[in-house]
N, C-alpha and C positions, 0 to 999 in steps of 0.2 A: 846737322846730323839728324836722321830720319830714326822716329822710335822703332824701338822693335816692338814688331806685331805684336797685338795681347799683352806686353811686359805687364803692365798695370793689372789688367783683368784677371791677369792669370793669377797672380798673386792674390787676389781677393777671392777670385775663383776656387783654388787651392783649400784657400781658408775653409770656406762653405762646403766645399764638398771633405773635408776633413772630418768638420763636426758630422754629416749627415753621415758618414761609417760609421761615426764613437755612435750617433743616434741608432741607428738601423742596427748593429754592432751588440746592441741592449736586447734583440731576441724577442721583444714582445712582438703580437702578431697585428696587421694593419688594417684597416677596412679596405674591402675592394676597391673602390672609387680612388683611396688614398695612395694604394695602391698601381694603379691603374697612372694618376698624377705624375707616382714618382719615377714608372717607367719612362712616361713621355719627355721626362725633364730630362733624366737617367739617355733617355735617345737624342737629345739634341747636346748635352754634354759631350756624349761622342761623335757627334758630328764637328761639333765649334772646334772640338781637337785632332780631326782627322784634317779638317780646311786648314789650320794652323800648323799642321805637319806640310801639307800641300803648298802652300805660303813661303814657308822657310826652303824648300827645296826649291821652288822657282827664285825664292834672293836667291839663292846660293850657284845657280846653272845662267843667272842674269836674263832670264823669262822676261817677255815682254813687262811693262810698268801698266800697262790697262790692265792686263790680266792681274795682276796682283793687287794693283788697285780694286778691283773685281770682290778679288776674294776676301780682302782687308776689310772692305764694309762689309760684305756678309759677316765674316767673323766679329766684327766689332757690333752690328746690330742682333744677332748670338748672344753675346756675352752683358747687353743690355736689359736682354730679355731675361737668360738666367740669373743676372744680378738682380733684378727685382722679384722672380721666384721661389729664389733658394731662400732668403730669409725668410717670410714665411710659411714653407714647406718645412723650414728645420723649428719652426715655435709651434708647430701642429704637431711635426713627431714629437717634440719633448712635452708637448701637452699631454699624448698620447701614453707616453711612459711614466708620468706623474701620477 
């Protein structure tokens, strides 16, 4: 049986970006730069979930398997990248709110 795309990451994913609401969510205000940071992550976030919508609509219509394969690393090298900058992007805002 073949995983479903993201299942794992997204779950982790979910988590992190949960906290970063309740963080951001706090109303204090951010340094530009930091700022600046949390758009670019904020921008690849929705890309990792635009390709994983993309993903799931090609399983579903039986899209070539290169292609998908394709898109499966992109989004899994994605979600490698945000998994190692959401944690600390989320200990700089709560440092920030402290």
């Amino acid at each position: 049986m073949q995983r479903a795309a993201g299942y794992t990451e997204s779950g982790r994913l979910t988590q992190l970006i949960e906290q970063l609401r309740e963080r951001l969510g706090a109303g204090s205000l951010l340094q530009v730069d930091f700022t600046q940071e949390l758009e670019a992550v904020l921008a690849r976030l929705l890309m990792r979930n635009q390709r994983l919508r993309v993903l799931q609509r090609m399983t579903r219509n039986c899209v070539s398997l290169e292609s998908a394969a394709a898109i499966r690393t992109v989004i899994e090298q994605l979600d490698e990248q945000l998994l190692q900058e959401l944690p600390p992007l989320l200990e700089r805002l709560e440092q920030q709110h402290a």
